[in-house]
C-alpha positions in Angstrom: 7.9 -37.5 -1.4 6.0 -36.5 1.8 3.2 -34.2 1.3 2.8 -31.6 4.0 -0.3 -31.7 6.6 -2.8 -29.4 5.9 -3.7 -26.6 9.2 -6.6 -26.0 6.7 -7.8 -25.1 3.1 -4.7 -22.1 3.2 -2.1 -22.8 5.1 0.2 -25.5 4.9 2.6 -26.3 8.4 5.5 -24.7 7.0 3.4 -21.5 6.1 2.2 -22.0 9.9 5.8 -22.1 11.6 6.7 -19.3 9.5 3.8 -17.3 10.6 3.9 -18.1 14.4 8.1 -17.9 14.8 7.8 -14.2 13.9 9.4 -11.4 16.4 5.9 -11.2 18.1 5.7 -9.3 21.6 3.9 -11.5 24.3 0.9 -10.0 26.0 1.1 -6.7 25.3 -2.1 -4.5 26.4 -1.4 -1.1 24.0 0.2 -0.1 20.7 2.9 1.7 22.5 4.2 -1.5 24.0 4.9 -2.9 20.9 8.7 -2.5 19.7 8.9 -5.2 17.2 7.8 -4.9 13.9 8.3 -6.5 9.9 7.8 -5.2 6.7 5.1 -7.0 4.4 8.2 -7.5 2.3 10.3 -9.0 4.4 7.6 -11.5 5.1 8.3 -15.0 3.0 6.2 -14.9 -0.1 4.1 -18.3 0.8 2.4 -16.2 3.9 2.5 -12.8 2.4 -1.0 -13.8 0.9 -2.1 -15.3 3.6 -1.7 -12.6 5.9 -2.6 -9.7 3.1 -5.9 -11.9 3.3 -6.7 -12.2 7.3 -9.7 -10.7 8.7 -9.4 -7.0 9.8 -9.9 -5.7 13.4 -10.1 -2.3 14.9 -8.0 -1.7 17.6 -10.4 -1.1 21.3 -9.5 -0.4 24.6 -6.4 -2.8 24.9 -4.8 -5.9 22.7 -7.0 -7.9 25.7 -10.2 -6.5 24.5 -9.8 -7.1 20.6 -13.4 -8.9 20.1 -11.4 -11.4 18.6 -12.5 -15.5 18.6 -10.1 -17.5 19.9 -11.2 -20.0 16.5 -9.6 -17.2 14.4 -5.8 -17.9 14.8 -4.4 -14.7 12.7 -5.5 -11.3 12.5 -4.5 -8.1 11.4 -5.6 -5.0 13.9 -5.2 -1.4 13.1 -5.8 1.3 15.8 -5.6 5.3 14.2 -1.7 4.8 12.9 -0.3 1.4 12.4 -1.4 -2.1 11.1 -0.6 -5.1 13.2 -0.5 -9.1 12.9 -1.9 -10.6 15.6 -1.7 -13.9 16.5 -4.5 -15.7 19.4 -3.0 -19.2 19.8 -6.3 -19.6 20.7 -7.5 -17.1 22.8 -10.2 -14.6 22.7 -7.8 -11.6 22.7 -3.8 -10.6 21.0 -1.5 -12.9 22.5 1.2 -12.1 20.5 1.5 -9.0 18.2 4.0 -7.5 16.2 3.7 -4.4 13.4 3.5 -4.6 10.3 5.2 -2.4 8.0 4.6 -1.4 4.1 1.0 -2.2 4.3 -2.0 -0.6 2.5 -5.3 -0.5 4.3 -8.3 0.3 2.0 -11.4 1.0 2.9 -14.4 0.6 0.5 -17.8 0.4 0.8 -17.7 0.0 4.5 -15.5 -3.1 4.2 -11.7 -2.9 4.5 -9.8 -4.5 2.3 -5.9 -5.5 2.5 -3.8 -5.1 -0.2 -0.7 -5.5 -0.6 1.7 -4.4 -2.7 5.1 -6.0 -2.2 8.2 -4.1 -3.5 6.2 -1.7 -4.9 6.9 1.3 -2.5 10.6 0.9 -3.0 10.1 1.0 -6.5 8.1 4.4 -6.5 10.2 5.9 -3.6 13.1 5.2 -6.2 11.1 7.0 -9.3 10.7 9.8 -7.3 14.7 10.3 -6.0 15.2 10.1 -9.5 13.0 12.9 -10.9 14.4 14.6 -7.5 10.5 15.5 -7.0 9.8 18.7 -4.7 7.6 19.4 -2.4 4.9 21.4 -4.7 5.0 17.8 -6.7 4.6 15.5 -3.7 1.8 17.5 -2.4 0.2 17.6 -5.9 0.7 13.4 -5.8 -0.8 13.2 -1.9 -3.9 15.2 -3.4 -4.2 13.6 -6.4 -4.7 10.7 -4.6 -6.7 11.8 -2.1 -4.3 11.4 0.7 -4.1 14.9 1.7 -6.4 14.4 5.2 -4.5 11.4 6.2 -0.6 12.6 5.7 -1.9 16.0 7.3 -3.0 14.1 10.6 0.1 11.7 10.4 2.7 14.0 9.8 1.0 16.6 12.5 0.6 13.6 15.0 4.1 12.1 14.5 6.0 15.9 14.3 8.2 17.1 16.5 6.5 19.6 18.5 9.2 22.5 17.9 8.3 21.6 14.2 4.7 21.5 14.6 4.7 25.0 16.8 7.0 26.9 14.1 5.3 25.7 11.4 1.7 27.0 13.0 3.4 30.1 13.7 4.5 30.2 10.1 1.3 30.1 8.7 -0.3 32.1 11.2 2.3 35.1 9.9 1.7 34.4 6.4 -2.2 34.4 6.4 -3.0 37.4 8.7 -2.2 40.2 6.7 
């Protein structure tokens, strides 16, 4: 039996193909350009680890101005809403990028740290159907765990603005008195 080359200490070739044959998007300059996108979970489990352990990257200007180094093959980059995988062939900027989906960012003492948890969502989204959990009870959870900030600005950003206006309305009705 052949034993498969080495790229380095992590990743074998067949972790490598499976990493750079992805959906990617070739040269794209902003988020909004992206179209493609994977979920962690539908990632093979021999690079899910690998990728839930790639350096992290704040999204700047453009994918072309990423501070990235072009010795650094794979990256994740997040800009205010989404997590992506980025890969340089190379380069000193996002070549190719494509989103990734089901992801948790954390951030702790000024470090961010990926973690991910595969399957798990599904596994909580299905709890929660079952218990048929309103919406007193999901905002209870999203405070509990201090998420409340965060969905707020999502949810507000990502709203349909007829939504957004009614709801502001609403609450402007209900708390002038």
């Amino acid at each position: 039996m052949t034993e498969r080359k080495i790229f380095s200490d992590t990743i074998t070739e067949d972790q490598y193909y499976k990493l750079t044959r992805l959906d990617y998007e070739r040269k794209p300059a902003y988020p909004e350009e992206i179209g493609s996108a994977i979920s962690f979970n539908d990632l093979h489990e021999s690079i899910r680890e690998i990728v839930a352990n790639l350096p992290v990257v704040k999204f700047q200007k453009s994918f072309y101005h990423g501070g990235l180094d072009g010795d650094q093959q794979f990256y994740l980059m997040t800009d205010e809403r989404h997590i992506f995988l980025v890969d340089t062939q190379g380069y000193d900027y996002a070549r190719y990028v494509i989103r990734l989906k089901d992801f948790v960012l954390l951030e702790k003492e000024e470090t961010q740290l990926m973690k991910a948890h595969p399957g798990m969502a599904e596994e909580i989204i299905g709890m929660l159907k079952h218990m048929e959990v309103d919406g007193e009870t999901m905002e209870h959870i999203i405070r509990s765990v201090g998420m409340e900030e965060q969905m707020l600005g999502q949810l507000f950003l990502t709203g349909d603005d007829y939504l957004v206006s009614y709801l502001i309305e609403k609450r402007n009705r209900t708390y002038d008195l």
